[in-house]
Backbone bond lengths (Angstrom), bond angles and torsions (degrees), N, CA, C in turn:
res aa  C-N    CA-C-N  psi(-1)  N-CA   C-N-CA  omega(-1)  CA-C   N-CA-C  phi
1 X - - - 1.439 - - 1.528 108.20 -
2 X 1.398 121.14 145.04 1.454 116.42 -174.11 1.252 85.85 -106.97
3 X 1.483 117.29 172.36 1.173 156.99 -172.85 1.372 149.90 179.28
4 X 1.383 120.08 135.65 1.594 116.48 -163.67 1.191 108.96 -78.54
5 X 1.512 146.86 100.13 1.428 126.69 155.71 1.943 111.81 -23.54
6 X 1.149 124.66 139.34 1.531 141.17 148.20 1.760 119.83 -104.40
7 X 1.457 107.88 -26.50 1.696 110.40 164.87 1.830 108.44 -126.90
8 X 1.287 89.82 147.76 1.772 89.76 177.53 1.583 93.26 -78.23
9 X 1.422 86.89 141.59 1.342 110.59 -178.22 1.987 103.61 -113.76
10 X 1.049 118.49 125.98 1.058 110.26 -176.19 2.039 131.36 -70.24
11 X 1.708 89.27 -24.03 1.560 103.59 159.34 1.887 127.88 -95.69
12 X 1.168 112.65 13.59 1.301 124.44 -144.48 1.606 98.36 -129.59
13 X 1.859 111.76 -78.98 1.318 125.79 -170.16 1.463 107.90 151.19
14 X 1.104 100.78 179.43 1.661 123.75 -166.68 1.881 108.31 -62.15
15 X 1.474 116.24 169.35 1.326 107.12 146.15 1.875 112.59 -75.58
16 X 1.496 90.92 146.88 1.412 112.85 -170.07 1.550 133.70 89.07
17 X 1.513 108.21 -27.42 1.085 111.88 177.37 1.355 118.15 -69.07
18 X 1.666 114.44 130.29 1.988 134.95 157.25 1.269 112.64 -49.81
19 X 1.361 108.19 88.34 1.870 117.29 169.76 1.442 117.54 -95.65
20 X 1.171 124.76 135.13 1.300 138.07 169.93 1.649 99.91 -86.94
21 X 1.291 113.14 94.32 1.805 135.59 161.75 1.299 114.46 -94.58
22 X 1.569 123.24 146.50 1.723 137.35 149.42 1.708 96.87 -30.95
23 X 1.363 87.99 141.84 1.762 90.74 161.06 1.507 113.81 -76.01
24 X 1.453 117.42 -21.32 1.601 94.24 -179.87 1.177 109.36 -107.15
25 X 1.468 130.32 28.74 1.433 140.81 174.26 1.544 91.32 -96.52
26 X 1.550 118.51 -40.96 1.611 94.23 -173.73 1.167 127.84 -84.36
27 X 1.796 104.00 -16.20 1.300 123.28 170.49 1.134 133.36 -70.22
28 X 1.198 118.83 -11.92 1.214 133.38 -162.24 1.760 113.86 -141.66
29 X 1.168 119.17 -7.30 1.247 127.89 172.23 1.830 105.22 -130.48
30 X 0.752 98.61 -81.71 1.475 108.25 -164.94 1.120 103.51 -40.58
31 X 1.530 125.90 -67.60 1.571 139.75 -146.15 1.432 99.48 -61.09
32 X 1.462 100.18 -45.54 2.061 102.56 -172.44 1.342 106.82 -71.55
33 X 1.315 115.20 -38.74 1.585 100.19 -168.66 1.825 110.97 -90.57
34 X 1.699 85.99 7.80 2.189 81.03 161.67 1.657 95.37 73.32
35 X 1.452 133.28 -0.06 1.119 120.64 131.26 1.627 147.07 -13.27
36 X 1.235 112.83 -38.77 1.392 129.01 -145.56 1.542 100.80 -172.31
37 X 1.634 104.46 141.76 1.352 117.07 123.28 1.526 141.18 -121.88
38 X 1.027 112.29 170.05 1.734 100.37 155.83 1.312 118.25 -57.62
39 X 1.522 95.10 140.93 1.287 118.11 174.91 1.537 105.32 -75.86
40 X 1.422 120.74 68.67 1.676 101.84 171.67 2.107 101.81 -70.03
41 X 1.068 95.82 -175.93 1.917 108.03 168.09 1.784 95.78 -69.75
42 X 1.622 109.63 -68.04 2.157 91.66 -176.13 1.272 106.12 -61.58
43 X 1.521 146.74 -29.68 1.204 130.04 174.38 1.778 120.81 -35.46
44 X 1.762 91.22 -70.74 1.837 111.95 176.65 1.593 94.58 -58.15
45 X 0.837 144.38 -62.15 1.624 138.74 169.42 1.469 120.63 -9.64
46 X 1.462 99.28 -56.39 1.767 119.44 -152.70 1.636 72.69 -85.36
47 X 1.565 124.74 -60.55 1.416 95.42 -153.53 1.518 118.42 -62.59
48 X 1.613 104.27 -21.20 1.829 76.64 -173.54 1.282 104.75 -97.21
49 X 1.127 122.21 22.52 1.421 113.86 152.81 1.417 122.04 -78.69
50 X 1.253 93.23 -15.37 1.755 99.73 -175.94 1.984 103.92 -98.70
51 X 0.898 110.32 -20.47 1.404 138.27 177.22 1.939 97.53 -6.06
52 X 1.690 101.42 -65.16 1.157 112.44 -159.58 0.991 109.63 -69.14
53 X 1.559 134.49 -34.29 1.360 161.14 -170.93 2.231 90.37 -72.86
54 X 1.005 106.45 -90.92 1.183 106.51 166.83 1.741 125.53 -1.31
55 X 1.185 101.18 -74.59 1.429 121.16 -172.46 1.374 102.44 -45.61
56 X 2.177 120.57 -75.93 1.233 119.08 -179.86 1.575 118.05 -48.51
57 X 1.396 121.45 -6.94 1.754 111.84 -170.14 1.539 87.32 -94.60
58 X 1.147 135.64 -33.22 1.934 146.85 -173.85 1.620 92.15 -60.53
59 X 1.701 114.41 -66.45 1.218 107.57 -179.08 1.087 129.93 -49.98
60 X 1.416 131.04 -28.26 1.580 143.80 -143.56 1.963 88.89 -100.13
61 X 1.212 103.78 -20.88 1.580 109.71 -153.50 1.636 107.29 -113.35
62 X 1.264 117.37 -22.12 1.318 142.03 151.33 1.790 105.90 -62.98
63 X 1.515 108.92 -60.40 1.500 90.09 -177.26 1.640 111.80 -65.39
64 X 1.138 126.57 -45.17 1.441 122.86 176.54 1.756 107.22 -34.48
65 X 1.118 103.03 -67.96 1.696 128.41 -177.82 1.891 85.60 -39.06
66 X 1.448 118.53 -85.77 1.806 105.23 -172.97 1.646 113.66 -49.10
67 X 1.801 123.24 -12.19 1.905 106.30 171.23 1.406 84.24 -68.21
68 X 1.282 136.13 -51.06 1.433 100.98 -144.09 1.464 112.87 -121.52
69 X 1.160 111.06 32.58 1.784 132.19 136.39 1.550 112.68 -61.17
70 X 1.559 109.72 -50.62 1.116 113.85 -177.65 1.246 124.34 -67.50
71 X 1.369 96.03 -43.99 1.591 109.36 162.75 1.603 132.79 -39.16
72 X 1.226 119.28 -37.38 1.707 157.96 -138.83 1.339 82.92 -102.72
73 X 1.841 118.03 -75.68 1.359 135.07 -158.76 2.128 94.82 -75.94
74 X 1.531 123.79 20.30 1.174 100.85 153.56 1.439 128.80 -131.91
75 X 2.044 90.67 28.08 1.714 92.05 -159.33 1.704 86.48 -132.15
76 X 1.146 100.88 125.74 1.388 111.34 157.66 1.688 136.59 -92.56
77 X 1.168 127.71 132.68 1.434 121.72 -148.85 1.653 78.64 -104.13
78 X 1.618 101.69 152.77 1.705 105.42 162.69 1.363 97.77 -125.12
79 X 1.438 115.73 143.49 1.566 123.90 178.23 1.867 96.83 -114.34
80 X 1.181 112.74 164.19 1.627 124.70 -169.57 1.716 99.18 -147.16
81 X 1.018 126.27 95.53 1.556 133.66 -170.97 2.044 99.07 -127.63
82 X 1.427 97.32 149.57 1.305 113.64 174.85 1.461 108.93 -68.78
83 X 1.601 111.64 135.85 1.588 103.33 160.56 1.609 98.18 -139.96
84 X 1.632 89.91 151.62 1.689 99.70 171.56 1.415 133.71 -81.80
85 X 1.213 132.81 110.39 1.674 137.08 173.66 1.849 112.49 22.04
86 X 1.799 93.67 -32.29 1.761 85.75 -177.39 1.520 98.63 -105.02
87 X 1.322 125.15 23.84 1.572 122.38 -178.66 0.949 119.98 78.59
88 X 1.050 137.05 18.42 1.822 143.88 -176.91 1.585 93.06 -108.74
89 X 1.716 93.87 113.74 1.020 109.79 152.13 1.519 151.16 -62.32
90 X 1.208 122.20 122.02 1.532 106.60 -175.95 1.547 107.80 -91.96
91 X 1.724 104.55 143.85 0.795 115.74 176.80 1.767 105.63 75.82
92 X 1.531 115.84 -165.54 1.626 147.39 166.85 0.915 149.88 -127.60
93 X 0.919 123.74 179.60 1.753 132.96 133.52 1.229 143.27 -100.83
94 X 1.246 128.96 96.81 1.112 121.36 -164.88 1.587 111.15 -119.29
95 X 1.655 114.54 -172.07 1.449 109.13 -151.74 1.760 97.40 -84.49
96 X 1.079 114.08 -1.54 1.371 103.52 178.17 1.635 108.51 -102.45
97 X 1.559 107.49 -9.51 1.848 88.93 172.03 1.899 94.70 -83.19
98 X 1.770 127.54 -39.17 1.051 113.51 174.08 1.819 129.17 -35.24
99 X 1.403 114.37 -47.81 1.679 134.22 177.14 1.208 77.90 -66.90
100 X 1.445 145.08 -118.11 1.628 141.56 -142.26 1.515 100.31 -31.60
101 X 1.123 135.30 -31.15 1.568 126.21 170.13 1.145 106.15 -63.23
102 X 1.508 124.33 -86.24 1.552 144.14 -150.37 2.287 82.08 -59.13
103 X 0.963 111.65 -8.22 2.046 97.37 -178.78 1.598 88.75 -100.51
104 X 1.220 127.42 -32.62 1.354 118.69 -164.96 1.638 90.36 -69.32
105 X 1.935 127.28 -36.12 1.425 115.36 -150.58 1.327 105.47 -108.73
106 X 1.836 104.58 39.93 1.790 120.55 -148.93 1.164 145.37 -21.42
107 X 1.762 84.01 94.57 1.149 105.91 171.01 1.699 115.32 -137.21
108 X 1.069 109.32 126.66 1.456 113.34 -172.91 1.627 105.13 -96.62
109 X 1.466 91.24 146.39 2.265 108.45 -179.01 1.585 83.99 -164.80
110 X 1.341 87.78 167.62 1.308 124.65 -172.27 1.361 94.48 -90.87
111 X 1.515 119.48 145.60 1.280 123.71 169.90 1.112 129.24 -54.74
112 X 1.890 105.99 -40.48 1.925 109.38 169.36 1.124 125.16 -70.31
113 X 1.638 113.25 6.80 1.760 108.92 -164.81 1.799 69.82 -96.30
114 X 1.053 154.61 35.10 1.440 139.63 174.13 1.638 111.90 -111.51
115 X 1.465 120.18 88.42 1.449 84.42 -167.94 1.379 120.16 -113.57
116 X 1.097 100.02 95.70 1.802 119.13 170.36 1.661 99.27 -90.49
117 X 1.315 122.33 140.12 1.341 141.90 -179.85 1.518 86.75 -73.65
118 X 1.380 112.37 -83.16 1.499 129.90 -145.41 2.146 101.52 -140.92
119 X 1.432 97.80 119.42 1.216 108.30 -170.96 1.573 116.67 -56.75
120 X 1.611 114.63 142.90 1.066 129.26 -163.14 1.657 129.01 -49.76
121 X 1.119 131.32 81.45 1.170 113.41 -160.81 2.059 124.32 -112.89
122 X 1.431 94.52 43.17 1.700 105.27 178.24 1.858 100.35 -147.71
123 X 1.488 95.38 151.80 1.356 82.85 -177.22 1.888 120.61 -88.27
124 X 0.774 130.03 178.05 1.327 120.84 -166.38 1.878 116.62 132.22
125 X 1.134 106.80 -174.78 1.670 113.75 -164.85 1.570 90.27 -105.51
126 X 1.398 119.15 124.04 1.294 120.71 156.86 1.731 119.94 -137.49
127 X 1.169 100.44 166.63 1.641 104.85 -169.20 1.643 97.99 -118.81
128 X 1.116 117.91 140.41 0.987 146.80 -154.11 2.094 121.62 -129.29
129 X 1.310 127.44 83.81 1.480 129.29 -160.89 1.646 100.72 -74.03
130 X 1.174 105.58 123.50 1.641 133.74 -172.34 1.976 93.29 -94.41
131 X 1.216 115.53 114.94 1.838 98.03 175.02 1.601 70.93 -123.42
132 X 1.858 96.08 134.86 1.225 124.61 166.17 1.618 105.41 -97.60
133 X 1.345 105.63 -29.23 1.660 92.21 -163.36 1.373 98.57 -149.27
134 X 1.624 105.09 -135.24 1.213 114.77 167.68 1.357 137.28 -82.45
135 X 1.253 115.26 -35.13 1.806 135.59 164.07 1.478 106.43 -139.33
136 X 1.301 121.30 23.15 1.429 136.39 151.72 1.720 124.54 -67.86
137 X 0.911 116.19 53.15 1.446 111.94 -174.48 1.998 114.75 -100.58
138 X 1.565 106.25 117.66 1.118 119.11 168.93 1.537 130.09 -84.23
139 X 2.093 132.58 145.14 1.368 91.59 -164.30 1.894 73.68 -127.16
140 X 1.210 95.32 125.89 1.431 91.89 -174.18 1.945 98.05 -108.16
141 X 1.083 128.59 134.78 1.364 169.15 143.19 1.487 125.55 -23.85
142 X 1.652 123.45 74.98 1.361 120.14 -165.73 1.399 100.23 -116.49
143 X 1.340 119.51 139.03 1.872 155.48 -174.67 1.574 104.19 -103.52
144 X 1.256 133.00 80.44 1.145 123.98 150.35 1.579 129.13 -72.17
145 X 0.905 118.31 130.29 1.744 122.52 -165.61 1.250 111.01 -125.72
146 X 1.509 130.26 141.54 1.638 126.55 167.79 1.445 105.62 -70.26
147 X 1.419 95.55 135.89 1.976 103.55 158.02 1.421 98.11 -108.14
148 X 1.701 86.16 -137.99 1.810 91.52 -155.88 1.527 82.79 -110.06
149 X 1.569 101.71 154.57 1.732 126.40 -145.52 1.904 77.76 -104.70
C-alpha cells in the first residue's frame, strides 16, 4: 500500500514522502495515529499543491528546533547520587531525571528525542545526544558526582 507520510517518522521518512508500507502497518499503525495517509492520485495532488506552504511552516519550525539545540548544547546538568566505599553507585540516571531537569531549565522535548540506550550508572562527565528533529541533533552535557553513601 503506498502512502503519504504527514509526520517524519524517524524509521519510515520525512513529511510528504510516497512510501511503499504493509497494509496492516498502515492500518493499524499509521492511519490511527494520523501518521499517514493513502496515497490516492487527489491526495499526492493536494500535497504538492500545498508543497510551498508546507516547506516555509518546516523552516519556521526547524529554526525554533536549532534556538533550542543551542540552548541544550550550553547547559550542563549535575546529578549527586549515593556511592558505596567500593564505588558502586546507587541507583542512576536516567532519561526521566534528564526531562525533569531540561523542564526545571524550561525547556520542553519529548522523552524519545533523548537518546540514552541504558541509564547512566558510574559517576563521571558524560554527553548525552538531544534529536530534535530530523538532522537536528543536540549534545547536552551531564556531571555525575558522589554524595553521601
Amino acid at each position: 500500500m503506498k502512502v503519504i507520510l504527514k509526520k517524519n517518522l524517524r524509521t519510515l521518512g520525512r513529511i510528504g514522502d510516497i512510501k511503499q508500507v504493509k497494509d496492516g502497518y498502515a492500518r493499524n499503525y499509521l492511519f490511527p495515529r494520523g501518521i499517514a495517509e493513502l496515497a490516492t492520485e487527489g491526495a499526492v495532488n493536494a500535497w504538492k499543491s500545498a508543497e510551498e506552504k508546507r516547506k516555509k511552516k518546516i523552516e519556521q519550525e526547524n529554526k525554533a528546533l536549532k534556538q533550542i539545540a543551542d540552548k541544550i548544547s550550553q547547559i550542563t546538568l549535575s546529578f549527586s547520587r549515593a556511592v558505596s566505599s567500593e564505588g558502586i553507585m546507587f541507583g542512576s540516571v536516567a532519561k526521566s531525571d534528564i526531562l525533569k531537569s531540561l523542564k526545571a531549565a524550561d525547556i520542553n522535548i519529548d522523552k524519545g528525542a533523548i537518546m540514552l540506550k541504558e541509564s547512566i550508572k558510574s559517576v563521571g562527565a558524560f554527553e548525552v545526544e538531544i534529536s530534535l528533529g530530523p538532522d537536528i541533533l543536540a549534545k547536552l552535557k551531564i556531571n555525575v558526582t558522589a554524595g553521601n553513601s
